[in-house]
N, CA, C and O atoms as a GROMACS GRO file, in nm:
protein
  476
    1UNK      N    1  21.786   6.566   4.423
    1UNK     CA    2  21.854   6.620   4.540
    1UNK      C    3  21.750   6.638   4.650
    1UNK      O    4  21.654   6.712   4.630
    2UNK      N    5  21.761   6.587   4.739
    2UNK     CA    6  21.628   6.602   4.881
    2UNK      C    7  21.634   6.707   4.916
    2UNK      O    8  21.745   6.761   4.925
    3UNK      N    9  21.506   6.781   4.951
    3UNK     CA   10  21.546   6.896   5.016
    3UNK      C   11  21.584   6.919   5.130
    3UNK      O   12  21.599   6.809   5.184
    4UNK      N   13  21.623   7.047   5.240
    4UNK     CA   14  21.700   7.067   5.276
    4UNK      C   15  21.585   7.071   5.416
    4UNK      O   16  21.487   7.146   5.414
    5UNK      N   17  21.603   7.014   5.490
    5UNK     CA   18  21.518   7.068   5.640
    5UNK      C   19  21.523   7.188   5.682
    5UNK      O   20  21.636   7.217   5.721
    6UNK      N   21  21.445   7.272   5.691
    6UNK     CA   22  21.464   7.423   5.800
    6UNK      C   23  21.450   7.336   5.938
    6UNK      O   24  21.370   7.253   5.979
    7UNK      N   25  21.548   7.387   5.981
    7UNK     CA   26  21.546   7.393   6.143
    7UNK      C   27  21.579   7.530   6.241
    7UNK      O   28  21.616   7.626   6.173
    8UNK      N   29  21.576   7.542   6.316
    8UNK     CA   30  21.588   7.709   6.339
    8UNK      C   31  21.720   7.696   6.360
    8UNK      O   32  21.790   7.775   6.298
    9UNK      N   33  21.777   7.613   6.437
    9UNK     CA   34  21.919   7.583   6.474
    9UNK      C   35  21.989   7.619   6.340
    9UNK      O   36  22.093   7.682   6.360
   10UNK      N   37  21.955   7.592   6.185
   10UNK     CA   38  22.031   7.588   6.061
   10UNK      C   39  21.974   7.670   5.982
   10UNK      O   40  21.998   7.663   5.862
   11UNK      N   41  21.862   7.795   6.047
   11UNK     CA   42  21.835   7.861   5.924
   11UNK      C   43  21.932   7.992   5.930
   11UNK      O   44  21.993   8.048   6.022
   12UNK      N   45  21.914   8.022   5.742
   12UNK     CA   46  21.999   8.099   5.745
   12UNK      C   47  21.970   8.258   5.827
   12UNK      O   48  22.074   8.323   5.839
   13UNK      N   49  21.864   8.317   5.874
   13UNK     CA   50  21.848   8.406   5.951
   13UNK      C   51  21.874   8.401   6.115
   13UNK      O   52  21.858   8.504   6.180
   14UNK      N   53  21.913   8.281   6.180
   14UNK     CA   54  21.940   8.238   6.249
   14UNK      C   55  22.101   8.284   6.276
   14UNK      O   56  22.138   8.358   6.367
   15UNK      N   57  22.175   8.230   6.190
   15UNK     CA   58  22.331   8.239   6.126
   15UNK      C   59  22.393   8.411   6.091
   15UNK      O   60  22.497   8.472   6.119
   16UNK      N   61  22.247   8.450   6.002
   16UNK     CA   62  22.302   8.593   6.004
   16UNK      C   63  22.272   8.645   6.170
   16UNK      O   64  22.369   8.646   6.246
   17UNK      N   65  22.210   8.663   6.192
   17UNK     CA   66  22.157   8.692   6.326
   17UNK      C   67  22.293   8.710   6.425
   17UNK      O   68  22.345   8.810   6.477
   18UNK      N   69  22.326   8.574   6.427
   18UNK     CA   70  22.450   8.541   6.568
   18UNK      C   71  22.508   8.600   6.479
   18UNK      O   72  22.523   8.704   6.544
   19UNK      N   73  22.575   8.633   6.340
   19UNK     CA   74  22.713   8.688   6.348
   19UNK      C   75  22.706   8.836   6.370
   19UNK      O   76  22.804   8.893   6.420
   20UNK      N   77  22.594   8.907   6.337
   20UNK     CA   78  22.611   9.048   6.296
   20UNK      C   79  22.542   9.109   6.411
   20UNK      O   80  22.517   9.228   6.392
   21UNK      N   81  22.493   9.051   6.557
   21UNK     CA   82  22.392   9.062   6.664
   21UNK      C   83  22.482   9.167   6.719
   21UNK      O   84  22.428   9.274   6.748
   22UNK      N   85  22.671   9.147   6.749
   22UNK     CA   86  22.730   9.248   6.797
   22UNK      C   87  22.742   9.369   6.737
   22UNK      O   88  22.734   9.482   6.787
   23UNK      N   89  22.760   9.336   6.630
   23UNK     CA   90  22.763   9.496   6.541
   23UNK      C   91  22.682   9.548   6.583
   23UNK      O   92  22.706   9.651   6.646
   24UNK      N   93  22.549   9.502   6.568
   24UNK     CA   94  22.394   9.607   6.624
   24UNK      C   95  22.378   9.652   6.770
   24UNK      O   96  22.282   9.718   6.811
   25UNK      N   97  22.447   9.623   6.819
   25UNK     CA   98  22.432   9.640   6.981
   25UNK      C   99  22.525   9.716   7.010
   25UNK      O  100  22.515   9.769   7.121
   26UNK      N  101  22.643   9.748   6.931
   26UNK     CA  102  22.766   9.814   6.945
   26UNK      C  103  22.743   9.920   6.860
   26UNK      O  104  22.813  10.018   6.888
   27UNK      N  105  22.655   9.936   6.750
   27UNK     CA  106  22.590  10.057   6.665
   27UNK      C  107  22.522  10.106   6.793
   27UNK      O  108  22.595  10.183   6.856
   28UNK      N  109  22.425  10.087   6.839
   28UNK     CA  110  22.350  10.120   6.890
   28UNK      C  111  22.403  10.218   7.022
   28UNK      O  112  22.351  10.320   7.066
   29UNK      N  113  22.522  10.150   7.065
   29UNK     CA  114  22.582  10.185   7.242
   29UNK      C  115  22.681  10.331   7.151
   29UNK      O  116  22.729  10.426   7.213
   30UNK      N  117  22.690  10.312   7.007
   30UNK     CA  118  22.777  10.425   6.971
   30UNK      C  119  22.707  10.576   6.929
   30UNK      O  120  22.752  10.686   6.898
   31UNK      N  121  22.587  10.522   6.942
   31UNK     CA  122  22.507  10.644   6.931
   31UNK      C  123  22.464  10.694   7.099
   31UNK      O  124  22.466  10.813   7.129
   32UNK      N  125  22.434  10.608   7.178
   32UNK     CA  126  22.396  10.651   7.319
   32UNK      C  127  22.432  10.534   7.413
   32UNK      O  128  22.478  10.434   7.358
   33UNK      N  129  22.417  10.530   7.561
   33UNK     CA  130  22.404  10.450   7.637
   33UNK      C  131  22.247  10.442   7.631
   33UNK      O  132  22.150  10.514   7.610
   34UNK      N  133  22.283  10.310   7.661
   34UNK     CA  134  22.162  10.222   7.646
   34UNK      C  135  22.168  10.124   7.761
   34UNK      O  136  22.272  10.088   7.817
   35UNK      N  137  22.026  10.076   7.796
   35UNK     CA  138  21.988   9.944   7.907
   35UNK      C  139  21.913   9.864   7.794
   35UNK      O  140  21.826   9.905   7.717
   36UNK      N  141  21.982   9.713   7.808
   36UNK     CA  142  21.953   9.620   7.745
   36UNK      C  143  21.802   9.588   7.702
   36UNK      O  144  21.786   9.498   7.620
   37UNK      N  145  21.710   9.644   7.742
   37UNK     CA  146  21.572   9.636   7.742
   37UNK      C  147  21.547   9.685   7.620
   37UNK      O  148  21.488   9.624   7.531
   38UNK      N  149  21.620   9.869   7.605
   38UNK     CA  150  21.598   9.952   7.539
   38UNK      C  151  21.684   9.907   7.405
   38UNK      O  152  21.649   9.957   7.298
   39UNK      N  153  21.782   9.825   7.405
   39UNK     CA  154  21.864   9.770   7.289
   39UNK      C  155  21.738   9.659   7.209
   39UNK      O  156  21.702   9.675   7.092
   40UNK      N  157  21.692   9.567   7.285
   40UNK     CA  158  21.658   9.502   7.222
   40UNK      C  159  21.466   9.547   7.151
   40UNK      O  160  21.409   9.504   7.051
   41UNK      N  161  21.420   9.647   7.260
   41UNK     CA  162  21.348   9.734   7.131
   41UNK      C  163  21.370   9.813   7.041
   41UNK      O  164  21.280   9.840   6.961
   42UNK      N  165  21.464   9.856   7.034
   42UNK     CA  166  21.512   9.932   6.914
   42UNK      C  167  21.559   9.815   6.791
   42UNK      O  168  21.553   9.831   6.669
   43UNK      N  169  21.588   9.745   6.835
   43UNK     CA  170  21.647   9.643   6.764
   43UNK      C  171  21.516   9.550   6.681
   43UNK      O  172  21.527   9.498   6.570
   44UNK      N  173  21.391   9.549   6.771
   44UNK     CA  174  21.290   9.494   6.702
   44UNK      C  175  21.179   9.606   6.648
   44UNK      O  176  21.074   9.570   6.596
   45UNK      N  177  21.212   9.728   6.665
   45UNK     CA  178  21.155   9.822   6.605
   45UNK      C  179  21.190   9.866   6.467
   45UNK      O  180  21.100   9.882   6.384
   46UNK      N  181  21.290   9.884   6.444
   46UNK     CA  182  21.384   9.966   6.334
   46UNK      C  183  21.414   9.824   6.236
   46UNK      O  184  21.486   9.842   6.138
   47UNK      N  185  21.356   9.675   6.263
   47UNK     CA  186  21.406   9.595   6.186
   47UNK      C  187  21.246   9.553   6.155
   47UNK      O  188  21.236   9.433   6.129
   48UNK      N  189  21.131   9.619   6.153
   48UNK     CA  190  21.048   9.523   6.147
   48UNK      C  191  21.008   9.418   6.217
   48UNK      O  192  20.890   9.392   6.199
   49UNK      N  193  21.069   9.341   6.296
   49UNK     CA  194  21.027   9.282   6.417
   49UNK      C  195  21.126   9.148   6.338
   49UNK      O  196  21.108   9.032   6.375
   50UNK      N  197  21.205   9.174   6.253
   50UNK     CA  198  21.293   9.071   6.199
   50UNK      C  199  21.396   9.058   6.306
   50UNK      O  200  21.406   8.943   6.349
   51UNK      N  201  21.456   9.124   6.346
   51UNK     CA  202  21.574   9.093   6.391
   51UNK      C  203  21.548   9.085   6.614
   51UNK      O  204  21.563   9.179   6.692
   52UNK      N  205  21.518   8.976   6.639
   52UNK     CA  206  21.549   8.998   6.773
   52UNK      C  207  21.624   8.906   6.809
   52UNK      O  208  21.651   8.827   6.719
   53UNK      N  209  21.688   8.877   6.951
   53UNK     CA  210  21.782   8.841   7.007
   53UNK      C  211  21.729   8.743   7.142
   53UNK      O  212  21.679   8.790   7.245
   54UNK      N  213  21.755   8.597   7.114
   54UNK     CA  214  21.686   8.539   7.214
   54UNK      C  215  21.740   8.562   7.304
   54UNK      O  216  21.654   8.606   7.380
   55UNK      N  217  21.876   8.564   7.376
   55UNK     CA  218  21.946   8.557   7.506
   55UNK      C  219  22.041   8.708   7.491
   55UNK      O  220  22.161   8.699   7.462
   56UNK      N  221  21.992   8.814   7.509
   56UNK     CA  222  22.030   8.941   7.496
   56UNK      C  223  22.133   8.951   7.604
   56UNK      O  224  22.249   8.934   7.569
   57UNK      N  225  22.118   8.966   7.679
   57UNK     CA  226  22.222   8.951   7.836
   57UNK      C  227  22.376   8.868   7.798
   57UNK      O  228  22.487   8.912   7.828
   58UNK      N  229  22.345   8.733   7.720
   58UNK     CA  230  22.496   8.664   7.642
   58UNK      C  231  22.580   8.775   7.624
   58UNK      O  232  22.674   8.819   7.690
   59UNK      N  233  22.522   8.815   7.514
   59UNK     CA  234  22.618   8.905   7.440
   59UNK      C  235  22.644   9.027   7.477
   59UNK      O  236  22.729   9.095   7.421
   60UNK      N  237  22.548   9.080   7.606
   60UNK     CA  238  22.579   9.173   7.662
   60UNK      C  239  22.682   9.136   7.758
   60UNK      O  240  22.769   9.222   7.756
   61UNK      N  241  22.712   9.032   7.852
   61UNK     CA  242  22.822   8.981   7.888
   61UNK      C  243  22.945   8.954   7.831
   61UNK      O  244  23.050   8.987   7.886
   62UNK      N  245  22.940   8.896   7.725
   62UNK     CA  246  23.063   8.878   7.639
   62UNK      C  247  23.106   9.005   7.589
   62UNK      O  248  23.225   9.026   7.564
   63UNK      N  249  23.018   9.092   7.574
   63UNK     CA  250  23.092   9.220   7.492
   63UNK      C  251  23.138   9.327   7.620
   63UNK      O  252  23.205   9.429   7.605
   64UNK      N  253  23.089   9.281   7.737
   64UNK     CA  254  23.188   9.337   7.839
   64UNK      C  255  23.298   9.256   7.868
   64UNK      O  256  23.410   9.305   7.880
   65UNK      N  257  23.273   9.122   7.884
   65UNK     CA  258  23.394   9.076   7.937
   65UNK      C  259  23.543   9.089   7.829
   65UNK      O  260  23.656   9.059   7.869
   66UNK      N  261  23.510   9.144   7.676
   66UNK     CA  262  23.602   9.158   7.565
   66UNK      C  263  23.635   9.328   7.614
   66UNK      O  264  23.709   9.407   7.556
   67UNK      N  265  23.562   9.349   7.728
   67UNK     CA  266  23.608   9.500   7.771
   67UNK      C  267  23.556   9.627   7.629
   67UNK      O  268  23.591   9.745   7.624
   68UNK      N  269  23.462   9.549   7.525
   68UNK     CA  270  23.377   9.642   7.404
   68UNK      C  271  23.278   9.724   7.452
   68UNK      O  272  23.224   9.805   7.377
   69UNK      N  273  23.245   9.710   7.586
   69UNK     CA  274  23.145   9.770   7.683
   69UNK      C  275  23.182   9.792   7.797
   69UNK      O  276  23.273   9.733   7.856
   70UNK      N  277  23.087   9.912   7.853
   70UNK     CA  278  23.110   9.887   8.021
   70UNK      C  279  22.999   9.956   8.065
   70UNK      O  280  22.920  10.019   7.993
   71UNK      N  281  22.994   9.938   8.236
   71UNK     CA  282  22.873   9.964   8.297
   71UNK      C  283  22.878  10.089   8.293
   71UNK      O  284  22.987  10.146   8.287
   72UNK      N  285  22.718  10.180   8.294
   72UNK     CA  286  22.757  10.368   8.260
   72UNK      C  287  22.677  10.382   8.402
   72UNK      O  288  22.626  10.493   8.411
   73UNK      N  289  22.661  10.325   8.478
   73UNK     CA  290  22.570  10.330   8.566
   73UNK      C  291  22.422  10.310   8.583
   73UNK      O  292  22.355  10.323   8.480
   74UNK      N  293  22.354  10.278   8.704
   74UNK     CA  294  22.212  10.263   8.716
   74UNK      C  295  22.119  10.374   8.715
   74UNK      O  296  22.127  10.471   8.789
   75UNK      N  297  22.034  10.355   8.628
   75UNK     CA  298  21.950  10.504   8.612
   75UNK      C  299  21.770  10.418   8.606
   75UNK      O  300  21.743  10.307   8.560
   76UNK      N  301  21.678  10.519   8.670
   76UNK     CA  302  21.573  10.510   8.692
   76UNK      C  303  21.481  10.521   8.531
   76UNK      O  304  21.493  10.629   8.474
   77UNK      N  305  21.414  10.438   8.477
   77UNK     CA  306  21.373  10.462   8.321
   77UNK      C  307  21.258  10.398   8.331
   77UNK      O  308  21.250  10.300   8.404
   78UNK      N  309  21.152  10.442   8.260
   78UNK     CA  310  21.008  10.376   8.274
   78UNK      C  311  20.991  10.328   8.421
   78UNK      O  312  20.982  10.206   8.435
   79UNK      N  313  20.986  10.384   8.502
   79UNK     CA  314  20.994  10.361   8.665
   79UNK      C  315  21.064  10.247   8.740
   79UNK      O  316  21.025  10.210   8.850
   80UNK      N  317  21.170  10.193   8.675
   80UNK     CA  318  21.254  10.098   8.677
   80UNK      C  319  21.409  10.102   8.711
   80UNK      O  320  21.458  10.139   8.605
   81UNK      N  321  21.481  10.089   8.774
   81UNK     CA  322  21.598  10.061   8.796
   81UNK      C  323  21.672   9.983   8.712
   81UNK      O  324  21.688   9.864   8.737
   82UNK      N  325  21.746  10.064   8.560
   82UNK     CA  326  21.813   9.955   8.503
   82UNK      C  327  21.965  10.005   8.484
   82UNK      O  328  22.008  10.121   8.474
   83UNK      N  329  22.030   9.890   8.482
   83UNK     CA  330  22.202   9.903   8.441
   83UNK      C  331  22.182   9.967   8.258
   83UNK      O  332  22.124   9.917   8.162
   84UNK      N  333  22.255  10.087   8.269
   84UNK     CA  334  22.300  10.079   8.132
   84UNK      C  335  22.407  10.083   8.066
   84UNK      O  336  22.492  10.097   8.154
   85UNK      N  337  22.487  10.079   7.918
   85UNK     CA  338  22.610  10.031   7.912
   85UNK      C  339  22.646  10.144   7.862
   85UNK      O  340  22.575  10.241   7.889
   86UNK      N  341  22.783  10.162   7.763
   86UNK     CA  342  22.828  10.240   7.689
   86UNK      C  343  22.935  10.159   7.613
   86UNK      O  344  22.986  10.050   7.640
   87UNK      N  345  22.958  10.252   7.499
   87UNK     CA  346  23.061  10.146   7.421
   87UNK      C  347  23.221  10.213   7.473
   87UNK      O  348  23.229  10.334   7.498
   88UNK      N  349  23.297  10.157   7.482
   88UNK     CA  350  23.446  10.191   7.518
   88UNK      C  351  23.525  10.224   7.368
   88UNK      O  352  23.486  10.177   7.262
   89UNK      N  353  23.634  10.308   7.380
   89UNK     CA  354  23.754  10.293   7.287
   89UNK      C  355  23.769  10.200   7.194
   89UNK      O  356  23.794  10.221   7.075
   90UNK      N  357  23.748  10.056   7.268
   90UNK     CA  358  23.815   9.933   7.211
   90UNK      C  359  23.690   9.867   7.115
   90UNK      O  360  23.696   9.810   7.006
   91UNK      N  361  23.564   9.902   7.210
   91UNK     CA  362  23.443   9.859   7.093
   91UNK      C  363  23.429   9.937   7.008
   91UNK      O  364  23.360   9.893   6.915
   92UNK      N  365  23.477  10.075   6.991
   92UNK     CA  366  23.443  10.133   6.898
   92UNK      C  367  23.520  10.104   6.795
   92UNK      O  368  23.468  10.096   6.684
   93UNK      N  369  23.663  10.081   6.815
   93UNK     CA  370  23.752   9.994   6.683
   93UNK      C  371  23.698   9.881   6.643
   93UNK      O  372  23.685   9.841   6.527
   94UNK      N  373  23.664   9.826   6.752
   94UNK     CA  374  23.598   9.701   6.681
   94UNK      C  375  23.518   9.710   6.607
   94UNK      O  376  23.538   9.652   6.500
   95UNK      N  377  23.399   9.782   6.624
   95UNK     CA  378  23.291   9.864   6.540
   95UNK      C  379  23.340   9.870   6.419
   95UNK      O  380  23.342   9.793   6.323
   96UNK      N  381  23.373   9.955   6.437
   96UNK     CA  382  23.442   9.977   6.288
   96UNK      C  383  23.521   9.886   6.239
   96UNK      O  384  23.476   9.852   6.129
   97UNK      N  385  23.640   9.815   6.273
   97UNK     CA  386  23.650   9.669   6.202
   97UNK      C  387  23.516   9.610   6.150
   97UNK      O  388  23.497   9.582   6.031
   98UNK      N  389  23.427   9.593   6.250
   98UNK     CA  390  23.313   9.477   6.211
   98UNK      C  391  23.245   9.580   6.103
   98UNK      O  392  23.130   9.543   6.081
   99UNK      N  393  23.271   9.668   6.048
   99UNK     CA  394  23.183   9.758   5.948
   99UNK      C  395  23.259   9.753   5.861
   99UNK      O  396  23.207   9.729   5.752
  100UNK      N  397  23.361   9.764   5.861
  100UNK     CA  398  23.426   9.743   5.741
  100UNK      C  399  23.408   9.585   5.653
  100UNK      O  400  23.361   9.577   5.540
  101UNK      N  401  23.456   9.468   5.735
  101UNK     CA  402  23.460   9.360   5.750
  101UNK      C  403  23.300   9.309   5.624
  101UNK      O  404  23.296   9.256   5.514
  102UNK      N  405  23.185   9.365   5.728
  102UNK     CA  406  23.063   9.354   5.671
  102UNK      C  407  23.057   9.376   5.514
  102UNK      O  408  23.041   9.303   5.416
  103UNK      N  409  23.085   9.547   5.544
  103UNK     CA  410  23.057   9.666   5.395
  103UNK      C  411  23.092   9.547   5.257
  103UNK      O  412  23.026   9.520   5.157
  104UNK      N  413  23.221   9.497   5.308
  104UNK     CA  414  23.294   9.403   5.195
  104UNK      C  415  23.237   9.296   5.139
  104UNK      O  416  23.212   9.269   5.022
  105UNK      N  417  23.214   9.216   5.280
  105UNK     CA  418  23.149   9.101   5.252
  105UNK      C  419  23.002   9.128   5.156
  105UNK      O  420  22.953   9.059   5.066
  106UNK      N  421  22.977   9.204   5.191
  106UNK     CA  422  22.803   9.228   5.121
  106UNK      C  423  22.828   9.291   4.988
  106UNK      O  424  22.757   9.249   4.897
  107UNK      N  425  22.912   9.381   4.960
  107UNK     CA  426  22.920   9.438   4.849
  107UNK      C  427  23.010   9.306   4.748
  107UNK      O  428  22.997   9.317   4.626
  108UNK      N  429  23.090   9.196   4.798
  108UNK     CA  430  23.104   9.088   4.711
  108UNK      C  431  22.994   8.994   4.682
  108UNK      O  432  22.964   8.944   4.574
  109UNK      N  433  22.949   8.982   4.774
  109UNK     CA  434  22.807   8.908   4.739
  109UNK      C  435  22.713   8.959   4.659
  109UNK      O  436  22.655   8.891   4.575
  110UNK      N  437  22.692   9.079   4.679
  110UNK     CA  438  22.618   9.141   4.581
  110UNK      C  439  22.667   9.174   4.440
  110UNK      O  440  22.593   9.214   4.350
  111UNK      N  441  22.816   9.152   4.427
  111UNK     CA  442  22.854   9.166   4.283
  111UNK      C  443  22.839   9.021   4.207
  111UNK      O  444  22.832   9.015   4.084
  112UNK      N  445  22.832   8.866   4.320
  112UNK     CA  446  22.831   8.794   4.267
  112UNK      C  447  22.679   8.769   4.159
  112UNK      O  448  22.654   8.733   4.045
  113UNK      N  449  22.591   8.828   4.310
  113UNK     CA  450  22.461   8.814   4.241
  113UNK      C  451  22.428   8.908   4.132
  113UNK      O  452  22.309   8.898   4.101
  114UNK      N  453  22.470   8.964   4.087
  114UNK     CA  454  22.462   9.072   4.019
  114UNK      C  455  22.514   9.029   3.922
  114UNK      O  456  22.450   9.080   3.830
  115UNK      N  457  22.617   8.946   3.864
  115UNK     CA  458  22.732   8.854   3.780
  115UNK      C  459  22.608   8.728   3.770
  115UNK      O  460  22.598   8.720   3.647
  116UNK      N  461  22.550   8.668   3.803
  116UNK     CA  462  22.488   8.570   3.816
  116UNK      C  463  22.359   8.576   3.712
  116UNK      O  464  22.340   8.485   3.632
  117UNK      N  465  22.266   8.699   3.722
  117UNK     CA  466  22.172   8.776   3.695
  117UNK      C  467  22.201   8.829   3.571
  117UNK      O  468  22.108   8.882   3.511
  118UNK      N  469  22.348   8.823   3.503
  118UNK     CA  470  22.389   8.856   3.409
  118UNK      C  471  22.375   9.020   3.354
  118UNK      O  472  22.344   9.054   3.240
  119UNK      N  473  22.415   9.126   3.493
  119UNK     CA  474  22.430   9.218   3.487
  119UNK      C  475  22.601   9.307   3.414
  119UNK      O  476  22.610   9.430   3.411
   0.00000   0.00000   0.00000
């Protein structure tokens, strides 16, 4: 069987990444408002420097234009003028959909591997 090329486009941290990138950004806006700067260091802090986000602003767009966010206003931070967001009503259901959704998925996977391992 040949092996399999890594490409970044096809790796699997790549894949987890884009699906679960909103959950973390929508965890994050549910604990505080946040400016995208401050999302994506927390995001490479608290993960080990595993998890960052090449085009942060995307998904900060899309998760407003799904109305999961909105602008909380411009505030002065590290001597800077930045927009920051907040999560709405509707992201917070979603939130929680996408947590539930997750919890499942991982806890089947982990029973498979666990079945596999001959636990």
């Amino acid at each position: 069987m040949p092996k399999a090329e890594k490409s970044e486009k096809n790796s699997i941290s790549e894949n987890l990444k884009k699906g679960i990138t909103e959950m973390l950004i929508l965890s994050f806006l549910d604990k505080e408002d946040m400016h995208t700067y401050a999302i994506m260091n927390r995001l490479d802090e608290l993960s080990g420097g595993v998890c960052k986000i090449s085009y942060p602003y995307a998904v900060i767009y899309r998760l407003t234009d799904c109305k999961y966010i909105e602008e909380a206003g411009k505030r002065v931070d590290e001597n800077r003028l930045r927009q920051f967001y907040r999560i709405t009503p509707s992201g917070r259901a979603y939130l929680n959909d996408m947590r539930k959704e997750y919890d499942g998925f991982i806890n089947g996977v982990n029973m498979i591997f666990r079945a596999l391992k001959g636990e």
